[in-house]
C-alpha positions, 0 to 999 in steps of 0.5 A, spaced: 500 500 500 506 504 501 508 502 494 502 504 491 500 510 494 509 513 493 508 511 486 501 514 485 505 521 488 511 520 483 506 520 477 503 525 480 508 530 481 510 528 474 504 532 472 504 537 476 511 539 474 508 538 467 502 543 468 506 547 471 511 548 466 505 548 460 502 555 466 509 557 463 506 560 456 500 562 459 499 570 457 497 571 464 504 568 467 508 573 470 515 571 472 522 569 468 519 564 464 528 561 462 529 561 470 522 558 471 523 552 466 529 551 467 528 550 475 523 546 472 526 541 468 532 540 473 526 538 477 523 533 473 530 530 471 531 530 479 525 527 480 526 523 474 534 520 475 534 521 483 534 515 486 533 512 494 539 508 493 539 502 497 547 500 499 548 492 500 555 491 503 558 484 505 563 479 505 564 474 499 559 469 497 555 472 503 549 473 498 548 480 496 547 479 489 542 473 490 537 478 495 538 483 489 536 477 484 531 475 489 527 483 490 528 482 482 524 477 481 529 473 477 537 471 476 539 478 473 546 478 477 552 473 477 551 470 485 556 463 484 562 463 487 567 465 482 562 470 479 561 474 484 560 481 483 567 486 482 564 492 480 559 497 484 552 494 480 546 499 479 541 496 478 534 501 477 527 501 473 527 503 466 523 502 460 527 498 456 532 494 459 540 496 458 547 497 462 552 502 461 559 502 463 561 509 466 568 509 463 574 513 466 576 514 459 573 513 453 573 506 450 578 504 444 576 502 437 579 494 439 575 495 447 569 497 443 570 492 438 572 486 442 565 487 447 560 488 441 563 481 438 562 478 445 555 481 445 555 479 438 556 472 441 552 472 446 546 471 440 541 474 444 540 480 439 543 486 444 548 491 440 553 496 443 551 503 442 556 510 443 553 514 448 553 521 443 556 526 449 561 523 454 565 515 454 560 511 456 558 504 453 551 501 452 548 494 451 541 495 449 538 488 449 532 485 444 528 482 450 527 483 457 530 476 458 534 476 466 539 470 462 541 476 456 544 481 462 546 475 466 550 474 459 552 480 458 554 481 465 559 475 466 565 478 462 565 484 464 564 484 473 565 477 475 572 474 478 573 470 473 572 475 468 580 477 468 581 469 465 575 468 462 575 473 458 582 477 456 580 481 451 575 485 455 581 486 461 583 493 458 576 496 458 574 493 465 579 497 468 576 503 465 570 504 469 568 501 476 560 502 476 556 500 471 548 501 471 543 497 469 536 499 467 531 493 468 523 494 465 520 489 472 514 492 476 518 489 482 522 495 483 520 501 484 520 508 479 525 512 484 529 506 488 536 504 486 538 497 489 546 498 488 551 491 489 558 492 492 564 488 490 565 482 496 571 483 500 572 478 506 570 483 511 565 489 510 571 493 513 575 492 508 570 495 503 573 500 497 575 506 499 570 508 493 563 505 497 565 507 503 567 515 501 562 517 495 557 510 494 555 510 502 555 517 503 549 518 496 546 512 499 539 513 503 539 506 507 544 500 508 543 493 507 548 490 511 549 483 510 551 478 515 554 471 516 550 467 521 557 464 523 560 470 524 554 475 526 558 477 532 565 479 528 569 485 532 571 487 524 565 490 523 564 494 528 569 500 527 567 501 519 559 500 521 561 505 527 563 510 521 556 509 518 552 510 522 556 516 526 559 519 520 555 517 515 549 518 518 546 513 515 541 508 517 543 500 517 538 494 516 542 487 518 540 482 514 543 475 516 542 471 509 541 463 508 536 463 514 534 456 510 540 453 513 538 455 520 535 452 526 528 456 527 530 457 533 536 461 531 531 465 528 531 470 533 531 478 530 529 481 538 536 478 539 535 473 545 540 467 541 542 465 535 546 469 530 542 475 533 545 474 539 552 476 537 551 481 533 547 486 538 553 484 543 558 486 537 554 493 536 552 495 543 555 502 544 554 503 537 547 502 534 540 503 538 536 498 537 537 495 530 533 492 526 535 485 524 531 480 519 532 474 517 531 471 510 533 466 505 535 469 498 534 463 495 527 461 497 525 468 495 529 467 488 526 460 487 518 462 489 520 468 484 523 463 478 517 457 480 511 464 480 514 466 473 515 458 471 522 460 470 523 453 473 518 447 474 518 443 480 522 438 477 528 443 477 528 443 485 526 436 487 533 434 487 536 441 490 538 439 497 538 447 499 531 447 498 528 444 504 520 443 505 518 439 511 515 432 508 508 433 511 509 440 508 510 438 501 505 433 500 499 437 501 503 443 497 503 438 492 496 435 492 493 442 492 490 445 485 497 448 484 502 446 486 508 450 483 504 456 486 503 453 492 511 451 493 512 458 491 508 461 495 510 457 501 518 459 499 516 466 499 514 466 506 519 462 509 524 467 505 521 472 509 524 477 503 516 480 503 517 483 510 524 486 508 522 489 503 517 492 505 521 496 511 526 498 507 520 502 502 517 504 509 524 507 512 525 511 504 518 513 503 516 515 511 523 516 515 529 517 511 532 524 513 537 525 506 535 526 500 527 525 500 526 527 492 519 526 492 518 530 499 524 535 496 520 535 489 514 536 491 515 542 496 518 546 490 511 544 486 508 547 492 512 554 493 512 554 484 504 553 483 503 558 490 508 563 487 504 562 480 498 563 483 500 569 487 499 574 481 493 571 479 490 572 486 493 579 485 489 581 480 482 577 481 482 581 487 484 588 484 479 586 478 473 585 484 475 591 488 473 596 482 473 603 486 469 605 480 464 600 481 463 602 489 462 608 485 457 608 480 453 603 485 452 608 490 449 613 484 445 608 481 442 608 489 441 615 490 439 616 483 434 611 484 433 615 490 432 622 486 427 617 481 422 614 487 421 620 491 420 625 483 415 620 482 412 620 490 413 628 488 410 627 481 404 624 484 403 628 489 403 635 485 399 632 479 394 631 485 394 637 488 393 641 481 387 636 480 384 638 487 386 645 486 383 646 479 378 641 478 376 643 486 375 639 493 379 639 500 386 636 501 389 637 508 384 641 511 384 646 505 378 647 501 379 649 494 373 652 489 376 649 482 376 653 476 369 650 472 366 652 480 368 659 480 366 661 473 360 660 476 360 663 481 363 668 479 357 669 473 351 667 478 344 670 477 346 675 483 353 677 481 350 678 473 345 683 477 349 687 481 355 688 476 351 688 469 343 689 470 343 694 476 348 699 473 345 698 466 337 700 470 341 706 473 343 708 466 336 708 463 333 711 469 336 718 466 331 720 461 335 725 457 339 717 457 333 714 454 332 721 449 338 721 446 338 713 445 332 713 442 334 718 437 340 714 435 336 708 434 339 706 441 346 705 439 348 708 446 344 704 449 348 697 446 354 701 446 353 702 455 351 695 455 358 693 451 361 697 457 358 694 462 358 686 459 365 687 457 367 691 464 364 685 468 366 679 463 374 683 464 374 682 472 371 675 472 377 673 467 382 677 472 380 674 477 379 667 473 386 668 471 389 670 477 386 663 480 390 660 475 396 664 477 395 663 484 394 655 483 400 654 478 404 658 483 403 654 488 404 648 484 411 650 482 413 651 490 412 644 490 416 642 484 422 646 487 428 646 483 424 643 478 419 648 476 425 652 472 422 645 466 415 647 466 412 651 459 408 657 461 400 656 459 400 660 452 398 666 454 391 668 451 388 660 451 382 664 456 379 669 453 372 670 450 369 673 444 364 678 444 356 676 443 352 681 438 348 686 442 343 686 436 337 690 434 334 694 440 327 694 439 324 700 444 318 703 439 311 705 441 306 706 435 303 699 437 302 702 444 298 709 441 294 705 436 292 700 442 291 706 447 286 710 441 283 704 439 281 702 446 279 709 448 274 708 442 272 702 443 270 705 451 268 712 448 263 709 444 260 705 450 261 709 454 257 715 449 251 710 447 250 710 455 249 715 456 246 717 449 240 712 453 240 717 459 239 723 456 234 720 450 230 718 456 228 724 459 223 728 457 226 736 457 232 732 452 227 730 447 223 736 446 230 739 445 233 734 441 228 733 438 227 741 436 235 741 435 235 734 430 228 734 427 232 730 421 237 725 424 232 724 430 233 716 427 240 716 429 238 715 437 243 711 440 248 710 435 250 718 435 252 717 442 256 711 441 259 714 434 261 721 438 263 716 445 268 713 440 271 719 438 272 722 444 274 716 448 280 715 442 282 721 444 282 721 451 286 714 449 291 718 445 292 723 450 292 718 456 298 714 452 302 720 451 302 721 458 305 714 460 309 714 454 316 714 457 315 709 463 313 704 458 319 705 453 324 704 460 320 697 462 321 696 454 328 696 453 329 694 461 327 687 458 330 688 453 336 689 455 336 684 460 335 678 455 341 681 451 346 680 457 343 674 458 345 671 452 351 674 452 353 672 459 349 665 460 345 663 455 348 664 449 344 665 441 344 667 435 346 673 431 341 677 427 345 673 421 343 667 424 351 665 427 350 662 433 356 665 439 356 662 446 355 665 452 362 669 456 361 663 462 361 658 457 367 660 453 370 661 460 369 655 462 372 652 456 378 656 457 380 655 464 378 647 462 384 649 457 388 652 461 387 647 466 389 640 461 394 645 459 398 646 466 396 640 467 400 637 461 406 641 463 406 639 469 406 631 467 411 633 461 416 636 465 417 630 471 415 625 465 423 629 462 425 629 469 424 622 470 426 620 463 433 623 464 433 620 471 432 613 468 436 615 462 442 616 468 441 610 471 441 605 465 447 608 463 450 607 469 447 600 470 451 599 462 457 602 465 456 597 471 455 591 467 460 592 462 465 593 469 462 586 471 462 583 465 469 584 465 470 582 471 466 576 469 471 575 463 478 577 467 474 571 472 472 566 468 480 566 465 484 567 471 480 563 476 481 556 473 488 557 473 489 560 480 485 554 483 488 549 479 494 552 481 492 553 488 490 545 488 497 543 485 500 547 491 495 544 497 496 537 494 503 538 493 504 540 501 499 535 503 504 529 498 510 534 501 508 533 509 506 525 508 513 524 505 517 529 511 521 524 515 518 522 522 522 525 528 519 520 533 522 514 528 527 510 529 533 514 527 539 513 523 543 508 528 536 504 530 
């Protein structure tokens, strides 16, 4: 699980390396875009080629070789005796497998040509390639195949090799260290099993292990001989480790398989353990010791593969599995999986290994790649987020937007309360002109005062009473009379005129008032509103007409009733006289010829008498006549001027001064009324106006900042995610002060 979880990180932090140098070429990086990628190139190569280099040191044939083969899975590595390894073998994971001799000084064409006749040889279809920069050497291998590099492995770093091999002798003497690249998922990406020569002893080990590979390493296996576990020789050079070299030391003691389990004790209480603690007291605190059997494990790896079948160990008499043991192995459904299995267990290889991954991946204190690499992911990707933060944060915090925010609210203020204020004028206006009560306040209305102002009452006063004293004067009546009464009409004009001018006045000094009070309460806004066009209230003059005073109709009446009465009047009294004798006597001397008349003279001479009297009676009451004549005259007249309006002599219908005052005054009513709703109509348009445009300005800002957003956001939280996770892989990896320490 360990394993899994380290190599998921790696690849991770491969990736992160690579989106962080593909953030490079983004417009919105900032920085030196050569200085970035080149500390992130070095990065990934370090990531890449640093390896946690595994140091096994030991004695000749005491099984350094076999463990390597044995966590490889296969037999890479010469392990016999007289095979065993010269030179300082790194071993680590590649696509590809393939060795490289690092060679002091270049190969010459005969060296060159003797190992690629050699390889040739071998007939495993690898080639010797020239490395385009540098001296080394590279075999390249057609296959994978563990038997091709052990091949190709045997001339070039076993004992014999000098013997074996002569031709090879010179270029061997040209590097010490070879590297050997394997394609096995049994070794991790970022883990190099490094294989020293055997010495007799692990204080006789080169100078070149003890001063340059043991100081690069992270960890040492330390590899024991369970017959000499407790050699004094050992101490002074493992002290130097541990103490100088602040390395941590695993002691493995090899060939457990040939031991009795009770000597098998990794707690120290007997056995080859035992010897070792007491050969380490005062150096090493604690120390973790295992017991394995490489050849088990290499054997349960070569069966597991079926690089090796039962039949190939039956007779191994190093390979000892307790008989009841083997039978039920060999009875189960596989027993090649089974034998394997039950070797790799009692090789205990497992549990090694995995403490040595635990100890590189969790404790180790030098060289912790995957820590170190992703500490720099994290300070790279927080150092390419800063800016990008930065500039979200200076896109967000628009003062001009603050701005434009806080005048759109007092401007949609100024709007609510123009249209408060809107509503409230244009109510005053309608109760003050058209009437009613606002707030205790009575107000008459235009269309109200028109009539009152032209009431029966006001109409007597001002017009019918000034003009009834006019025609009380008879010198008036006179001389009206003998101009057909054209002083008459022109008075009656004076006085209308004069009348209908003051109720004009007053209507329009109303008018004036009410506007005045309404532009008060517009305040500044009333400088917008248009004058009512002067002369929308005025009124046209009505024709008087024809004044008909004349009195021949009155005389013709007066002489034809006095006639009428006269002759009754004379028959009557012709009667009376005729009847009394003296008056017959008299009558009839004076009238012996008409006497046949009687009656009827009487009544001929009343009628003439009477018709007299009539005329005479008529002409004494002429002039009373002739005023109460023009009076009703001269009333109708006003009142078709004033009220009623009518028709001219020359039938053209004219309407009354109160109704074409009404009319004006409702005019000039709408007209005001008009005005006013025009000029908060403009001011509310322009407040609008204003707030849209700012709104605009307001959304193009955001809009911007919503484009600057969705462009620099994504980046900045993949770049912080790559940070935090890069910290959290960093923290998990850092070594743990509370583990045991290097000499543990």
């Amino acid at each position: 699980m360990i394993t899994t979880q380290h190599a998921e990180n790696r690849a991770w932090a491969f990736r992160a390396i690579e989106e962080l140098q593909a953030f490079l070429g983004d417009s919105d990086f900032e920085g030196d875009i050569g200085e970035e990628q080149a500390l992130l190139d070095r990065k990934w190569r370090e990531l890449r080629d640093n390896k946690y280099r595994m140091v096994f040191l030991g004695a000749f044939n005491v099984g350094k070789s076999a463990l390597i083969n044995a966590i490889l899975g296969d037999e890479y590595l010469p392990t016999v005796l007289e095979e065993c390894t010269t030179k300082i073998t790194h071993v680590a994971k590649a696509e590809t497998m393939k060795t490289v001799l690092n060679l002091s000084v270049p190969a010459t064409e005969n060296e060159f040509t003797a190992l690629s006749n050699l390889i040739e040889a071998c007939n495993m279809g690898a080639s010797v390639e020239r490395a385009e920069t540098g001296d080394d050497l590279t075999i390249v291998y057609a296959s994978n195949a563990a038997k091709d590099l052990l091949k190709s492995l045997r001339p070039l770093v076993t004992v014999s090799a000098d013997e074996d091999f002569p031709l090879l002798k010179s270029l061997r003497n040209k590097f010490d260290e070879i590297h050997v690249y394997l394609p096995t998922d049994l070794l991790e990406d970022d883990i190099a099993l490094v294989d020293s020569p055997g010495v007799h002893s692990i204080a006789e080990t080169n100078e070149k292990i003890a001063h340059e590979i043991i100081p690069n390493s992270h960890l040492v296996v330390c590899m024991i001989e369970s017959q000499n576990a407790g050699n004094e020789q050992n101490r002074e050079f493992i002290e130097q480790i541990v103490k100088h070299r602040h390395r941590k030391i695993f002691f493995v003691i090899n060939k457990s398989d040939q031991l009795n389990p009770d000597e098998i004790d990794p707690l120290g209480r007997r056995g080859p353990a035992k010897d070792l603690l007491r050969s380490l007291e005062g150096i090493v605190d604690h120390p973790e010791i295992f017991f394995v059997s490489a050849l088990y494990a290499l054997v349960s790896a070569q069966l597991a593969n079926y690089h090796l079948q039962l039949s190939d160990i039956e007779y191994n008499n190093k390979i000892k599995i307790p008989w009841a043991i083997q039978r039920d192995l060999l009875q189960c459904e596989e027993p090649t999986k089974g034998v394997a299995s039950y070797l790799m267990i009692q090789s205990n290889i497992a549990a090694l290994k995995n403490r040595l991954i635990d100890y590189l991946y969790k404790e180790n204190r030098e060289g912790a790649i995957l820590e170190s690499v992703c500490r720099v992911i994290a300070a790279r990707a927080w150092a390419y987020a800063r800016p990008l933060q930065i500039k979200l944060e200076m896109v967000m915090d628009n003062p001009r937007l603050d701005e434009l925010t806080q005048q759109r609210e007092q401007l949609t203020k100024r709007l609510e309360d123009l249209r408060a204020q809107s509503q409230n004028v244009q109510e005053l206006f309608q109760i003050m002109a058209a009437g009613g009560s606002r707030e205790g306040s009575v107000y008459t209305g235009y269309e109200r005062l028109v009539s009152e102002l032209f009431d029966d009452k006001a109409i007597e006063d001002q017009v019918l009473k000034p003009l009834g004293q006019w025609l009380a004067v008879k010198e008036n009546i006179a001389t009206a009379k003998r101009a057909s009464y054209a002083p008459l009409a022109a008075e009656i004009q004076r006085i209308v005129d004069a009348f209908v001018q003051r109720c004009l006045d007053r209507l329009l000094g109303e008018a004036h008032s009410v506007q005045r009070r309404v532009l008060d309460a517009m305040g500044a806004l009333a400088r917008d509103v248009a004058p009512v066009p002067e002369g929308l209230v005025r009124v046209s003059r009505g024709p008087i007409g024809t004044l008909q005073a004349g009195m021949a109709a009155s005389y013709f009446g007066f002489l034809v009733s006095g006639a009428v009465l006269g002759a009754v009047a004379g028959a009557v009294a012709w009667s009376v006289l005729i009847a009394r004798p003296d008056v017959q006597i008299a009558l009839n001397n004076l009238l012996q010829d008409f006497f046949y008349l009687d009656a009827r003279l009487g009544a001929g001479a009343g009628a003439v008498l009477g018709g007299v009297l009539g005329l005479l009676l008529r002409g004494a009451t002429s002039t009373g006549v002739r005023r109460e004549k023009l009076a009703r005259c001269v009333r109708e007249k006003v009142m078709q001027l004033l009220t009623q309006g009518g028709k001219s002599e020359v039938g053209t219908v004219f309407n009354a001064a109160r109704d074409q005052l009404r009319e004006g005054m409702s005019q000039c009513r709408a007209a005001f009324a008009e005005n006013i709703r025009k000029a908060f109509d403009d001011a509310l348009a322009g407040l609008s106006m204003e707030i849209e445009t700012i709104r605009a300005e307001e959304e193009e800002i955001r809009r911007k900042q919503e484009e600057v957003v969705a462009r620099i956001e994504p980046k900045r939280a993949a770049l912080a995610d790559l940070a935090e996770k890069a910290l959290a892989i960093a923290e998990a990896n850092a070594p743990n002060e509370a583990a045991a320490g290097v000499g543990a």
